[in-house]
N, C-alpha and C positions, 0 to 999 in steps of 0.2 A: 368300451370306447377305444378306438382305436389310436395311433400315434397322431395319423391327421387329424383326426377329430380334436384330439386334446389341443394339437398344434392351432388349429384355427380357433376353438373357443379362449386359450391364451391371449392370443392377435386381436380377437375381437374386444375383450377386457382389458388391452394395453390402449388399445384405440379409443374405446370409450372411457377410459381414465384420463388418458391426456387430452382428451376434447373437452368432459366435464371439467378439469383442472384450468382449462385454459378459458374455457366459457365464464366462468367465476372465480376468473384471478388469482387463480390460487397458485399458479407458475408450475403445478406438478409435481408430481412425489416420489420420481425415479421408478425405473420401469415397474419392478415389485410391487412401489403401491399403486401405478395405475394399474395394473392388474387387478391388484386385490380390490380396489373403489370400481372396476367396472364391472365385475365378478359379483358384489355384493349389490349393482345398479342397475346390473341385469336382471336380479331378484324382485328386487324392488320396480323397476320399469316394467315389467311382463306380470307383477300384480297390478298395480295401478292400470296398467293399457289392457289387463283383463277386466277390471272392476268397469271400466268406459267401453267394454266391448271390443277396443280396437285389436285387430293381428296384424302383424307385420311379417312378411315372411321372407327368407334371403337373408344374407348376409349382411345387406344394405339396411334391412331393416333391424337385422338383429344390431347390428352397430346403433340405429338410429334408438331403439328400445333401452339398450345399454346406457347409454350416453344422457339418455332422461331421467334415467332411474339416479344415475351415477350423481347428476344436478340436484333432483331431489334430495341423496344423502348427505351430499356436500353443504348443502343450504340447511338443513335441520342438524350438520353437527355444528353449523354458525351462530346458528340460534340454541342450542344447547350451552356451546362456549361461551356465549353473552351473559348467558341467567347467571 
C-alpha cells in the first residue's frame, strides 16, 4: 500500500466517522475515532452490502459503504450500552 493509498483510505474513515457520528447524534469522536469507527464500518458495511449482493465502486461509494457500516456499529454499541 502505497502513501496515497493509505492517505485516501484514512480520508475515507474520517468521512465516514463523522457522517455516521452526525447521522446519530453522537456529535463525533475527534478525528482519531472517526477514523477508527469508519475503519471498523467499512468492515462491517462491505459485509453486510456483500451478504445483499450490493458493490459499490469509487470513492463515492466507498464513503457511502463506510458510513453505513459505521451506522450499524454505532447503533449495536447503543443497544449493547442500554442492556
Amino acid at each position: 500500500m502505497s502513501i496515497t493509498e493509505l492517505a485516501i483510505f484514512l480520508a475515507i474513515g474520517a468521512i465516514a466517522g463523522w457522517l455516521a457520528g452526525t447521522l446519530m447524534k453522537g456529535g463525533g469522536f475527534g478525528i482519531l475515532g472517526n477514523i477508527i469507527v469508519g475503519i471498523i464500518g467499512a468492515l462491517v458495511g462491505g459485509f453486510v452490502f456483500g451478504l445483499l449482493g450490493i458493490t459499490a465502486g469509487g470513492i463515492i461509494g466507498a464513503i457511502i459503504t463506510s458510513t453505513v457500516g459505521a451506522v450499524i456499529l454505532l447503533a449495536l454499541i447503543r443497544v449493547i450500552k442500554k442492556a
